[in-house]
N, C-alpha and C positions, 0 to 999 in steps of 0.2 A: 678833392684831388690833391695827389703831394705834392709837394714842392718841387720844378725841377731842378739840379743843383749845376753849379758850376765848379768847373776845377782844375786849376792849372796840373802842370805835370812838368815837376823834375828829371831828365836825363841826362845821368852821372857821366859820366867815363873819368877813370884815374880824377875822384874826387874834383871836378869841375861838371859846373851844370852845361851840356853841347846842346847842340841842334842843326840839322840837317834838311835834306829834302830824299823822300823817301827811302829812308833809312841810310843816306848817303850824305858822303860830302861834310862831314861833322864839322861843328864850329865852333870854337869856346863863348861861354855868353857870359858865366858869372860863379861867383860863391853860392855853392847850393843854398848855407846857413845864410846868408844876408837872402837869399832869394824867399825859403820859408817865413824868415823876421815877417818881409815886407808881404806875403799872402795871407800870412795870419792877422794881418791888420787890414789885409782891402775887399776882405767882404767875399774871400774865396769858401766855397762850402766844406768843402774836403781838398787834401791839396798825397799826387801821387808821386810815388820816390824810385824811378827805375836805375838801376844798377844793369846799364842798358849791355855794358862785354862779361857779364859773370858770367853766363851761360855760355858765349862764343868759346872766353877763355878758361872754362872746367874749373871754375876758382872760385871760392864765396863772396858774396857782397860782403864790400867793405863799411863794415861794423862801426868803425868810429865814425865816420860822416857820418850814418843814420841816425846815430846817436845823436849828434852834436844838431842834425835835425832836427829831431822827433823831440829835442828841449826846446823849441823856439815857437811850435805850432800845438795850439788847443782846438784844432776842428782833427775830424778824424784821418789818421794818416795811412794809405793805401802804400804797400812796399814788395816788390819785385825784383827780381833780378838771382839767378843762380840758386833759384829752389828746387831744389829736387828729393827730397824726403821730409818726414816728418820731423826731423832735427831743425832744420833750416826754418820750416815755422818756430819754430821753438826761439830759437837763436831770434830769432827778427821780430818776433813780437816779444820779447825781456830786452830786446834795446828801445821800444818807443812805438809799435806800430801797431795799428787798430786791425787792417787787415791785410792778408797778403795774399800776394798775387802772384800764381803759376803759371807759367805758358812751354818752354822744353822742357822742364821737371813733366809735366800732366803727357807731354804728347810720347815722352820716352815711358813712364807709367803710368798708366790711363787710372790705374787703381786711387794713385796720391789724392786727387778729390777728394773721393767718399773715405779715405781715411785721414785726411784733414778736418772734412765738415762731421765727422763722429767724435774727433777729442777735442776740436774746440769752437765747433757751432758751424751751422752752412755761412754766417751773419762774417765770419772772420774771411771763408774763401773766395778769394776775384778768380775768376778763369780767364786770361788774357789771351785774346784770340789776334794774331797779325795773318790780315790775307790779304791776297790779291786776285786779279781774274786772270784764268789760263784755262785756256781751250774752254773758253764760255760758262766755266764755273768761278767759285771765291774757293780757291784753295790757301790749307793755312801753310804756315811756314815757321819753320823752329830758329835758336838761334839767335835770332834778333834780329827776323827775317831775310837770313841769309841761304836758309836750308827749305829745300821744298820737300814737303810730307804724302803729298798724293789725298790729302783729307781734306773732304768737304767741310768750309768753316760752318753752313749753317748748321750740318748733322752734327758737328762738336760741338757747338753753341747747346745743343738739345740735347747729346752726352751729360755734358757737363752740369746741366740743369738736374738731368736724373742722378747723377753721382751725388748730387748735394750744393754744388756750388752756390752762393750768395747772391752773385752778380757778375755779370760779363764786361769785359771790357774789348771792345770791337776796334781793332787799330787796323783802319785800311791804308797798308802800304803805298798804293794808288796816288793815292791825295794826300797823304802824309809831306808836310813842310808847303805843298804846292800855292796850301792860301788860297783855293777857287771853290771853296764850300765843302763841308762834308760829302760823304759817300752815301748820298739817300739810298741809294738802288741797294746795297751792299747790307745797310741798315735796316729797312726795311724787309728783308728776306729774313734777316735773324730774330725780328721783334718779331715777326710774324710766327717764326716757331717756336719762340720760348714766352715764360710768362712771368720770369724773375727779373730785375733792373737790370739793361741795358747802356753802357756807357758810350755814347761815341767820340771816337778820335779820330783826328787825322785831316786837316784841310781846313781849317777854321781861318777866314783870311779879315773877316771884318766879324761886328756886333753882327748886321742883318742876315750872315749865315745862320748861328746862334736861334735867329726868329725863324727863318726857313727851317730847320731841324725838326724843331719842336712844331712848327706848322705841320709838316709835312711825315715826317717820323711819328707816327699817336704813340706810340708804345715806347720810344727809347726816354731815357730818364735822368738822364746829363748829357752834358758834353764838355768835354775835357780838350785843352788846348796846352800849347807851350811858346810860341814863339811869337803869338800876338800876345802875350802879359810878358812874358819876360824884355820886350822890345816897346811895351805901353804903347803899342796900336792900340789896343782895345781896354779901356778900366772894367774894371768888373762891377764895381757899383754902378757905372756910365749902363752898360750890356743888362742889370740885371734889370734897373729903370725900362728902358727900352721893352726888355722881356714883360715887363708889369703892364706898359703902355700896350701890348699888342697880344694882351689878355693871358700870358703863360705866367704859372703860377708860381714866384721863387720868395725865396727869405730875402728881405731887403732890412 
């Protein structure tokens, strides 16, 4: 069985690492570059870099943070924000980045996928999925979930699988900042219909969510957090022991 991974998550605004409660309410926490130093040393598996107003504000991610990043971290580094063509991969993997990750780029052209995962491997493309529930579905939402799309996340989730995509990354709005567990229900619907690595996000408030997940989730294959590592609620080495003690299998 592989290992599941863990992995904080950097969101930028104007070069400062913020954070929120579902997708609101933004708070300054720190230097992104002192925040990478210190994940590259604590046992993070991959650690992800959103350039979370590039999209709102029709403007690229800024280039030199990711830079000054993607020097301080040797696990793999997952990079978002303001992609919408093949240039934009281009540009964001020659500053430092392993893979990158589309969410209004893919929803405004559904094509970008499968012409990302042909010039440089499904293994480079994330498909970032932000939804929430409306009128008893998980609809997704553009923007940086500000924009509602009318699109089923789990039938994206299964799009994007068939385009090529790498790996999904499941950001539920819902529980995002809330701290009261991931989004089982929400998670579980998407593992179910895809059968590439699934990330989840959003709600991670202690370690023993973390064990729930991976309990309860069989299919999803991280979980990605930001405001318990950035605030050292939670260590990662503390979380990955834990995870060892309650039989789920991580790189320690």
């Amino acid at each position: 069985m592989l290992a599941k991974r863990i992995i904080p998550c950097l969101d930028v605004k104007d070069g400062r690492v913020v954070k929120g409660t579902k997708f609101e309410g933004l708070q300054d926490v720190a230097d992104p570059v002192e925040l990478a130093r210190f994940y590259n040393m604590s046992g993070a598996d991959e650690l992800v870099f959103y350039d979370i107003t590039a999209s709102y504000a029709g403007r690229k991610l800024f280039a030199d943070t990711l830079v000054a990043v993607a020097s301080e971290v040797f696990i793999p580094l997952t990079v978002g924000g303001g992609i919408n063509g093949i240039d934009d991969f281009d540009r964001v993997l020659k500053c430092g980045a392993d893979k990158v990750s589309v969410n209004s780029g893919a929803i405004a052209n559904p094509d970008l996928v499968g012409e990302a995962a042909k010039k440089y491997g499904n293994q480079c493309v994330v498909l970032s999925i932000d939804a929430k529930r409306v009128d008893g579905k998980f609809e997704v939402f553009a923007k940086g979930g500000r924009v509602p799309t009318g699109i089923d996340a789990v039938e994206w989730a299964y799009r994007g699988q068939e385009e090529g995509a790498g790996e999904i990354v499941l950001n539920s709005i819902d529980t995002d900042g809330v701290r009261d567990g991931f989004d089982i229900e929400m998670l579980s619907a998407v593992c179910d219909r895809v059968k590439i690595p699934v990330i989840a996000s959003g709600g991670a408030g202690c370690a023993e969510d973390f064990v729930r997940l991976f309990d309860e989730v069989r299919g999803v294959d991280a979980g990605l957090a930001a405001g318990i590592f950035h605030f050292k609620k939670v260590d990662i080495r503390d979380l990955k022991n834990l995870l060892a003690a309650n039989g789920v299998p991580v790189r320690l």
